[in-house]
N, C-alpha and C positions, 0 to 999 in steps of 0.2 A: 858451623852455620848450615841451618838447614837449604836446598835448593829448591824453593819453593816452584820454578817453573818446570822441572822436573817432577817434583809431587803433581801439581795440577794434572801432567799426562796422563800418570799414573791414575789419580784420582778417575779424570774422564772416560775410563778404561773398566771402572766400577759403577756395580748398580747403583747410583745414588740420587736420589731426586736433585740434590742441591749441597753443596758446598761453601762456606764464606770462610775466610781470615776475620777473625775479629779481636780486638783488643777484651782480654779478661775487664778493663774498668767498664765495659758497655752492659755488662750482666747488674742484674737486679737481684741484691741480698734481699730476701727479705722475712720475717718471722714468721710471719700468715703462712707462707710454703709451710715451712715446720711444725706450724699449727697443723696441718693436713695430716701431715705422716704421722702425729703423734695419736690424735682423736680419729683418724678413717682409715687408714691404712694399716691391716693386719701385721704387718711386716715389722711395725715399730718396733725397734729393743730385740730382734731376732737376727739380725745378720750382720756381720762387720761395711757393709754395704749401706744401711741403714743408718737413723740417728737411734740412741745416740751414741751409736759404736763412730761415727764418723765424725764427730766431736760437735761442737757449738755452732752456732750460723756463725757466727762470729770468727771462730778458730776456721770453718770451713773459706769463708769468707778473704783472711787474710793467705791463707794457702791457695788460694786462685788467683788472688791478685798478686801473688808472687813471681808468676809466671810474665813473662813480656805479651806472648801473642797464644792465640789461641785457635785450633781447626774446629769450625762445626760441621756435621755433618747431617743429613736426612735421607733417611728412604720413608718413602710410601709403599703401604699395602693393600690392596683391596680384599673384604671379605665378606661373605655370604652376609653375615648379622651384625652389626658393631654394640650387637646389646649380648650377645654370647660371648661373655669376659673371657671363657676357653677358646675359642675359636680367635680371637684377640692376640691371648697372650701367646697364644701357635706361632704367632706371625714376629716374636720377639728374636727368635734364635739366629734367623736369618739375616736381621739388623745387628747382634751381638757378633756374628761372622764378618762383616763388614768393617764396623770398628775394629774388630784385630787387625783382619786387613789393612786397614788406614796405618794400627799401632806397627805393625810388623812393615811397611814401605820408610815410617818414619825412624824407626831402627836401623832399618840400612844404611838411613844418610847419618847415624850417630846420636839422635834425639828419641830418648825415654819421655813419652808424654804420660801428664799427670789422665787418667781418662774418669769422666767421669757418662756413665751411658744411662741403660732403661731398668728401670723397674730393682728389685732386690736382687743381690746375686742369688744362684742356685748353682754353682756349680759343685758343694760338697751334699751329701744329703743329708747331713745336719752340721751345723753352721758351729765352728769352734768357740761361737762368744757366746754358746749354752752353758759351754763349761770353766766359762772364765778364762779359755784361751788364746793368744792371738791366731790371727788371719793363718789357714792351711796354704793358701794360695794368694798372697797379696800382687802377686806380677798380673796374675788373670784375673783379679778381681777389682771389678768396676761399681765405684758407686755409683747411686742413680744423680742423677742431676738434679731432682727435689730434696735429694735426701740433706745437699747442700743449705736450702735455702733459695734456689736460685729462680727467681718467676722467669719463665724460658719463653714465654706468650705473645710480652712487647716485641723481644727481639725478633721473633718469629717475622711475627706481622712489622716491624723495621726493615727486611729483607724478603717480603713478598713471601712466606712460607706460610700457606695457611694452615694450620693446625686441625679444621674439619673442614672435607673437600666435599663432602658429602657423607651420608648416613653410615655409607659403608665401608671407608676410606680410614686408612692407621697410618699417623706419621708418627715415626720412631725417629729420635734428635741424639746425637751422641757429641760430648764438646770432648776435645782433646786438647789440653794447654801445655807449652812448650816454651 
């Protein structure tokens, strides 16, 4: 059993805009998200990260609801352009260092959380499900949270998170469920 007022310290102790416990049934499945990644999003079908290396909204869906509880987390970033996708995604690495942080505080008290954070992995430089293989690194690799299905938006704004704080402002969302 994890010590949740132990984490909090810990947490507080971390760059993080915002924190909540929230229960996995408060997430929104839904296809539309899937629709995005499949039609807009380069990434589709390239990374184990992605759909549909990460199986159905559906198959996603019951593997989150699996879990009892669940940590979200947020950083903001501020930067020069929010229309320079590069300068953007720069600001991702730093948020991905955070979630491990979070992953690695919750391993010491004994809890392997399912994580699910930003954007496609890139941690190999080319991705083993080109070749029909499984995941190089499934411990360090996090799917994105749309790649679930999951509209992250309501909850946001359910919790006072605004998602555009301004023009030039990046808020990076990572859930971890346990």
């Amino acid at each position: 059993m994890m010590d949740k007022a132990l984490l909090e310290q810990q947490l507080a102790e971390l760059p993080l805009y915002a924190y909540y416990f929230i229960s996995p049934e408060q997430l929104e499945f839904t296809e539309r998200v899937r629709w995005i990644c499949e039609h807009e999003c380069p990434m589709y079908g390239k990374t184990w990260a992605c759909p549909p290396g990460v199986g159905s909204v559906q198959t996603c869906r019951e593997r989150c609801l699996g879990y009892r509880e669940c940590l979200m987390i947020a950083t903001i970033t501020e930067v020069t352009d929010i229309s320079d996708i590069e300068e953007t995604l720069a600001t991702r690495p730093p948020h991905e260092k955070i979630t491990n942080q979070v992953r690695d505080l919750m391993k010491e008290q004994g809890v392997s959380p399912y994580i699910l954070s930003t954007e496609a992995c890139a941690l190999c430089s080319r991705c083993a499900i080109a070749d029909g293989l499984p995941c190089r690194l499934p411990g360090k690799m996090h799917p994105c949270v749309e790649s679930h299905g999951i509209n992250i938006l309501g909850l946001l704004e359910e919790y006072g998170i605004a998602f555009q704080y301004g023009e030039n402002v990046v808020t990076w969302v990572s859930l971890l469920f346990y």
